[in-house]
VEXFILO-142034 format. One record per residue (C-alpha): residue in three letters; z, y, x. Coordinates in Angstrom, 3 decimals, always signed. Layout:
BEGIN
node aa ALA; pz Z; py Y; px X
...
//
This chain:
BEGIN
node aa UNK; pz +51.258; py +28.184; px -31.648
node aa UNK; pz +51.473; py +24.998; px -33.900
node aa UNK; pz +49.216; py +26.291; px -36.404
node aa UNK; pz +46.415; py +23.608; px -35.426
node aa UNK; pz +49.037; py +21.441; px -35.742
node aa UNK; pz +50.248; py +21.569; px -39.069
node aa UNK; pz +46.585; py +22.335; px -40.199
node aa UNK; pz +45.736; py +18.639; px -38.531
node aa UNK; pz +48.842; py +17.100; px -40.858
node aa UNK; pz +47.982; py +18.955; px -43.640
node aa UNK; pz +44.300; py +17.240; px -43.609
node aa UNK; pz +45.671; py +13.702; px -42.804
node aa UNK; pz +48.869; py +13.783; px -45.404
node aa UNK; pz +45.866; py +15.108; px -48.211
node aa UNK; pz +43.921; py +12.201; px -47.036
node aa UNK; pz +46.640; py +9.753; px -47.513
node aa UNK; pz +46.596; py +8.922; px -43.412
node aa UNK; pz +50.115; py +7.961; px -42.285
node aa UNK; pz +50.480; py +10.154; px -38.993
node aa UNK; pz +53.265; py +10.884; px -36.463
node aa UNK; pz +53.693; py +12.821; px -33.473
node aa UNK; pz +53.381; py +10.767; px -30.321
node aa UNK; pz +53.257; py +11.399; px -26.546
node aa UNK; pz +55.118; py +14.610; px -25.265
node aa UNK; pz +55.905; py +16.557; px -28.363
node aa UNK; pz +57.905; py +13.620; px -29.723
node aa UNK; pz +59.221; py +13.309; px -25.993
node aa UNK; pz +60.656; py +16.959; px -26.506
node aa UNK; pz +61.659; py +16.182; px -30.082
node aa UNK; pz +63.776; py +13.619; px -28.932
node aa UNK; pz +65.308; py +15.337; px -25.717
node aa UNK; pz +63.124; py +14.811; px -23.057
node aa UNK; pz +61.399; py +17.747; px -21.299
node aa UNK; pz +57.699; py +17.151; px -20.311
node aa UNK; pz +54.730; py +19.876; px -20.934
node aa UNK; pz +51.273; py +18.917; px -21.423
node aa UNK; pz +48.116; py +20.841; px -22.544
node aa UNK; pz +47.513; py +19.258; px -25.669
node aa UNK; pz +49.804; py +17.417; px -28.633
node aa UNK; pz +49.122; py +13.684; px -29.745
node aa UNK; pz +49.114; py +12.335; px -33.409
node aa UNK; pz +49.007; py +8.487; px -33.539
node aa UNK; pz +47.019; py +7.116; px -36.833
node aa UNK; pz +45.522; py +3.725; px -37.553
node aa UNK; pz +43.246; py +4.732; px -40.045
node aa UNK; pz +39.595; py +5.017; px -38.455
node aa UNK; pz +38.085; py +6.769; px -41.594
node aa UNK; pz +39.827; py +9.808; px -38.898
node aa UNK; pz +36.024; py +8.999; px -36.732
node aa UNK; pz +33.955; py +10.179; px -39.450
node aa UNK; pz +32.739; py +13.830; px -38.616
node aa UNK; pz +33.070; py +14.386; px -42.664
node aa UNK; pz +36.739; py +13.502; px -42.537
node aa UNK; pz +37.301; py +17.051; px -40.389
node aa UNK; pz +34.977; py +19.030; px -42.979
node aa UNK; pz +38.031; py +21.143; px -43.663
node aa UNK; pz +39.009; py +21.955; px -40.289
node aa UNK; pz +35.272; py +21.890; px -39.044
node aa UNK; pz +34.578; py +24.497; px -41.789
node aa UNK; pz +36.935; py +26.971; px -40.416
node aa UNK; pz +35.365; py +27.015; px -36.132
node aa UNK; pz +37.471; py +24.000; px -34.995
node aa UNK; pz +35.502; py +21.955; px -32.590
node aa UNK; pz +35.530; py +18.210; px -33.117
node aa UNK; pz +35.236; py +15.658; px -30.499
node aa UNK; pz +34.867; py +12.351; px -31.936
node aa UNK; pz +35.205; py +9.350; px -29.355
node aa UNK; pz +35.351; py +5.751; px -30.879
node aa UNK; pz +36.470; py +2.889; px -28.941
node aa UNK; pz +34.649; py -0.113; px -27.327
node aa UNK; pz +35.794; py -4.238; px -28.680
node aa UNK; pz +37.519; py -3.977; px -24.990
node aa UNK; pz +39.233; py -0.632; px -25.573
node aa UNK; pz +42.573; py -0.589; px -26.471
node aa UNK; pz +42.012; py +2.689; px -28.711
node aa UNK; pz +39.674; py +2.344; px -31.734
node aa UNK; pz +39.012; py +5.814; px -30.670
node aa UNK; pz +40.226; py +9.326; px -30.153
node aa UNK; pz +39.637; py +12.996; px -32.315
node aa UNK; pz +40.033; py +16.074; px -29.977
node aa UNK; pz +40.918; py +18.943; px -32.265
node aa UNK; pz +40.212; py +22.271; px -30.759
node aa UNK; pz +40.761; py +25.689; px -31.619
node aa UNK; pz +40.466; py +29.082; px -29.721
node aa UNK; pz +44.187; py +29.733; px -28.836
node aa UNK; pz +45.524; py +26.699; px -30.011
node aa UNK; pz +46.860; py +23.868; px -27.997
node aa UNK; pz +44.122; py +21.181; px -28.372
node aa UNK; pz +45.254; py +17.825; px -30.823
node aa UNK; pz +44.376; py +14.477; px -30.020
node aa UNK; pz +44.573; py +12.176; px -32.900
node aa UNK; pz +44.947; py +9.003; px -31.588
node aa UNK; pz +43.298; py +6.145; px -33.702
node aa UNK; pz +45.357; py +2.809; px -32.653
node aa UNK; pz +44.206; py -0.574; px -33.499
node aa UNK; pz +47.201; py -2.949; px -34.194
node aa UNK; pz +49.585; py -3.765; px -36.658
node aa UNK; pz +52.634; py -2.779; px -34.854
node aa UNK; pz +51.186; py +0.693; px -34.279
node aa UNK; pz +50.684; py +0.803; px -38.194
node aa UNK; pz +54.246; py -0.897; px -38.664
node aa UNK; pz +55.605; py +2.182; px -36.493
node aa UNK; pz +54.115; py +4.977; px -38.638
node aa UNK; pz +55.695; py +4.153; px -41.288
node aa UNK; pz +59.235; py +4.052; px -39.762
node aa UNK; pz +58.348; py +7.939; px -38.411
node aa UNK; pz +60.890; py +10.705; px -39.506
node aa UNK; pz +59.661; py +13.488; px -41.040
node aa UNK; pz +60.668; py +16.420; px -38.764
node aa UNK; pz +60.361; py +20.377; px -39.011
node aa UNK; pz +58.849; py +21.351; px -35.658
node aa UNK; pz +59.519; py +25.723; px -36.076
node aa UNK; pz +57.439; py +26.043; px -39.595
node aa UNK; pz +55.704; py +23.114; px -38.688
node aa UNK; pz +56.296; py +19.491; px -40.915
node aa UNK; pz +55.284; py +16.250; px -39.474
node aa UNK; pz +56.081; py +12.624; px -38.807
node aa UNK; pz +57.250; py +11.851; px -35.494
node aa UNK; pz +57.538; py +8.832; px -34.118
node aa UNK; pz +61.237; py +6.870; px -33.312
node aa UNK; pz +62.534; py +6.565; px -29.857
node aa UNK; pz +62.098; py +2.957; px -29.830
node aa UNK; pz +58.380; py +3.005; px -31.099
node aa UNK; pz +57.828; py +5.654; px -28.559
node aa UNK; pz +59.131; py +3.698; px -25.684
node aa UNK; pz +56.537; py +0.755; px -27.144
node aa UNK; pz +53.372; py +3.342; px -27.369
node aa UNK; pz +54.176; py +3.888; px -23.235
node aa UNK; pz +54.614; py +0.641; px -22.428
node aa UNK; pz +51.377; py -0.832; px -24.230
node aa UNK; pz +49.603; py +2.506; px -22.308
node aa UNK; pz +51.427; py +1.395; px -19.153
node aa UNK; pz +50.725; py +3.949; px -16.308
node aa UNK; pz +53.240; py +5.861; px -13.842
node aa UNK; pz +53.788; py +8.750; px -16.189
node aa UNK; pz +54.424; py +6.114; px -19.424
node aa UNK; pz +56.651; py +4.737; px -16.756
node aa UNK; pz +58.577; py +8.001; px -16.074
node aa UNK; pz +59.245; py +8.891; px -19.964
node aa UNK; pz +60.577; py +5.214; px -20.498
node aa UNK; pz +62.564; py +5.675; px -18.071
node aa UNK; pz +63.613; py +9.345; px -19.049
node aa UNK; pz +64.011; py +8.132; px -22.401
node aa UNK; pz +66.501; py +5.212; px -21.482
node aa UNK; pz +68.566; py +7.837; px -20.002
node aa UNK; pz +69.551; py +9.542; px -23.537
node aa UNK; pz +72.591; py +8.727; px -25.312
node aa UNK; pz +72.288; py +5.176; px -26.579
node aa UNK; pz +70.823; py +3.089; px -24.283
node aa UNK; pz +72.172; py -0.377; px -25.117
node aa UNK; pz +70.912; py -0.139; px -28.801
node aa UNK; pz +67.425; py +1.069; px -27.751
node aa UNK; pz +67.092; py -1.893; px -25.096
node aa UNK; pz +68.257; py -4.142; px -27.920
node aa UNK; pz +65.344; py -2.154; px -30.136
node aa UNK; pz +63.009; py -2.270; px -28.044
node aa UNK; pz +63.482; py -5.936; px -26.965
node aa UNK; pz +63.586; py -7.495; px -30.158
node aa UNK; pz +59.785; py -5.192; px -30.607
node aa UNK; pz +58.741; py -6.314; px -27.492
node aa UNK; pz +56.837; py -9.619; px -28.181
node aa UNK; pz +54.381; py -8.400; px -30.671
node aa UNK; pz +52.740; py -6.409; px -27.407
node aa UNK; pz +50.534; py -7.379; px -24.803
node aa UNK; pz +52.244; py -9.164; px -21.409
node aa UNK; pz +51.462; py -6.130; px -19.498
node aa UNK; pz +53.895; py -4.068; px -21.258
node aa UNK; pz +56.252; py -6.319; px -20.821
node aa UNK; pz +55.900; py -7.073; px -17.191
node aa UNK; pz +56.484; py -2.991; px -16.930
node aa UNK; pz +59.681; py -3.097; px -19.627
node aa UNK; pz +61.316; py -5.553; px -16.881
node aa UNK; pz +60.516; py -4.000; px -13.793
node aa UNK; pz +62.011; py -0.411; px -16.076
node aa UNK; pz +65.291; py -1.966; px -17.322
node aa UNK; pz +66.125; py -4.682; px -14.296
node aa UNK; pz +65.763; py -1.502; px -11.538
node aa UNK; pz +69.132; py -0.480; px -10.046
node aa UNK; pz +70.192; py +2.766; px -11.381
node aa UNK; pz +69.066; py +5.417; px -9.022
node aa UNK; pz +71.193; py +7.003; px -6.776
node aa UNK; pz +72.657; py +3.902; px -5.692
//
């Protein structure tokens, strides 16, 4: 089922293309439960939006669907990996330093037979707040809930200025909320 996967990692790793798991597969890695159709691979290397960079997988069926960013996109761009009865990959391509700062702080991680990156809990909580909409929202919050709160706020505070005011506007209105149920 991860085969696509680890076939994406394999291509980036022989490229040299620091890579980690983002989005709900590192959600799951790190405890919380969330199912989506496809997995996410964050990368800040935009040699990934060359069609020529895929030859390998391209070779072998996959379909390729290369998608590169606008100067007011946040994204430099976005790879859809796709395979006949594979779960799709995204390979995210972000643009700033702190994205590139985060990759290399990823822990590599056997998912089942399955090696890749994936990104901390802290850098995670800072990919959903730059993205910023009601589902980022939820796994910040989901994600504040796991063992070890105070030294993720801490983490992700001391992070926190190197992104845009927008994602910390959301961090505030996420941490200052009264616990639910009360």
């Amino acid at each position: 089922m991860l085969g696509l996967l680890d076939d994406v990692s394999r291509v980036l790793s022989s490229r040299g293309t620091p890579h980690a798991l983002i989005g709900a597969g590192a959600l799951a890695f790190h405890g919380v439960g969330r199912s989506t159709f496809d997995l996410d691979v964050l990368v800040t290397d935009r040699s990934v939006l060359v069609t020529a960079f895929w030859a390998r997988l391209a070779g072998q069926g996959d379909v390729l669907d290369l998608r590169v960013g606008d100067d007011e996109d946040p994204l430099a761009g976005v790879v859809r990996i796709s395979r006949p009865g594979a779960r799709p990959v995204d390979v995210v391509v972000g643009r700033a330093t702190w994205q590139s700062e985060a990759l290399r702080s990823a822990t590599p991680c056997a998912l089942g037979a399955v090696s890749i990156p994936v990104i901390s809990v802290a850098d995670l909580v800072l990919l959903k707040l730059y993205a910023g909409g009601p589902q980022d929202a939820w796994d910040v919050e989901q994600l504040l809930r796991l063992k070890g709160r105070t030294p993720l706020v801490a983490d992700v505070e001391r992070q926190l200025p190197r992104l845009p005011e927008h994602a910390t506007v959301l961090w505030r209105r996420i941490v200052d909320a009264p616990p639910a149920g009360r």
